[in-house]
N, C-alpha and C positions, 0 to 999 in steps of 0.2 A: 575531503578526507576519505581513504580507502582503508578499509580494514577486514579483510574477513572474515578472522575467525571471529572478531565483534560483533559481525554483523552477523554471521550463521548463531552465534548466544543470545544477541539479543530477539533477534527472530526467534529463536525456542522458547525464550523465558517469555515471550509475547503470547505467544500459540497456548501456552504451560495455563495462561490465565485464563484461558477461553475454553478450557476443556468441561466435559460436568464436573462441578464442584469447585470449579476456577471463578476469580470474581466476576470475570468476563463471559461468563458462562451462557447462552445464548437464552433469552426469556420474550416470551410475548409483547411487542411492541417496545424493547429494549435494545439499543446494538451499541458496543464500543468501540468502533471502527476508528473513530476521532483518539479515543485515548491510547491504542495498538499503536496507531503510527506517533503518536507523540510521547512511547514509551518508549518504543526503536529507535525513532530522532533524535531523544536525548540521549542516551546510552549511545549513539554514535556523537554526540557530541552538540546537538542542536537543541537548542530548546526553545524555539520559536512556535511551535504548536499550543504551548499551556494552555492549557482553559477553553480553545477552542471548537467549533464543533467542524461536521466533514464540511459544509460551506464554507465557513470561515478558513478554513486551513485550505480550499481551492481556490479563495481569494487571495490570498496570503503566496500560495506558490504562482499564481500570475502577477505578482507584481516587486518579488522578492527578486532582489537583484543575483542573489549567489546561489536561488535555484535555476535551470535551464529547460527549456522542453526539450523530449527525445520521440522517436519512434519508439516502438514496441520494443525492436526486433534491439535497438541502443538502449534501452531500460532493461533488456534481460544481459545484454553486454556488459553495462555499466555494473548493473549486480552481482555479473559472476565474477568482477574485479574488485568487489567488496565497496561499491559503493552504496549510498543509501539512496534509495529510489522509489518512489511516492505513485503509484496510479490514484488519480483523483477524479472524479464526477461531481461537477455541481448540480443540483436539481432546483431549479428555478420554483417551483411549485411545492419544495419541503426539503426533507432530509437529503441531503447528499451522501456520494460514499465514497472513503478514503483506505487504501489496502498498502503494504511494503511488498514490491518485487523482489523477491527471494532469488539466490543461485540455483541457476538449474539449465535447465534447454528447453527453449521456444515449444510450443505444441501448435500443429495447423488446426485455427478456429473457423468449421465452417461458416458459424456465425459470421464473423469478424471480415472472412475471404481473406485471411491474413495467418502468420504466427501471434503466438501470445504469449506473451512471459509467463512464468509461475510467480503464482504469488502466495505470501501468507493471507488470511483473511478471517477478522473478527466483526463476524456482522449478524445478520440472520440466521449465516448459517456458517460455523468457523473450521477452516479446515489449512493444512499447511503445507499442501505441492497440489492446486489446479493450476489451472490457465485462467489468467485474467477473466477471458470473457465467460468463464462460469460465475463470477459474482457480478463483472457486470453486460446486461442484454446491447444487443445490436442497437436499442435505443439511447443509451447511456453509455456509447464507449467513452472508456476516461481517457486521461490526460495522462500522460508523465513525463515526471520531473528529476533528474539528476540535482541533487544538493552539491556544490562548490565546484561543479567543472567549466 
């Protein structure tokens, strides 16, 4: 499903929770990166993320038949045509991390040696137009996932 202007609302009303004072509000050893994307996935119409955390939901998009993997450069494509778009990191070692590719235009990540989409991001640290490769390092680049194409 494509929708824009859904998807530009529910990306704000995501970010809106993650500001100070927001329930998603960033805290010591606390991140809601897991509930951000499975607030935007539902409100776009998915509710396959419930309950789960960022592992689980990057299992979940590698074996889920009606997500797809994309390039970077297709994840920022697919979102500025209002699709819903997942970058995801599993960390085999603990917490993983899961962000929504937002509309916008690619930024060159020297990190990456590549473009990067913009994304929203409820994590550590939350904020609503970088580039991927600011939330995640040259060691953890993620995955993405286009929902229903």
């Amino acid at each position: 499903m494509t929708n824009l202007p859904l998807l530009i609302d529910a990306i704000c009303e995501a970010f809106m929770k993650g500001v100070q004072g927001g329930i998603w509000e960033p805290s010591p050893g606390v991140t809601h990166c897991n509930e951000a994307v499975n607030f935007v996935a539902y409100r776009m119409g998915y509710s396959g993320f419930s309950g789960l955390m960022a592992n689980d939901i990057c299992d979940k998009l590698d074996k889920a038949e009606d997500w797809k993997l994309t390039t970077p450069v297709g994840a920022q494509l697919a979102a500025n045509q209002g699709s819903l778009v997942v970058a995801a990191w599993k960390n085999p070692a603990g917490h993983g991390h899961v962000c929504i590719v937002r509309p916008g235009n690619p930024v060159p990540s020297p990190d990456w040696g590549m473009q990067a989409p913009k994304i929203m991001n409820i994590g550590k640290v939350n904020f609503l137009d970088k580039p991927a490769s600011f939330a995640f390092t040259k060691l953890e680049m993620p995955r993405f996932f286009i929902w229903g194409s």
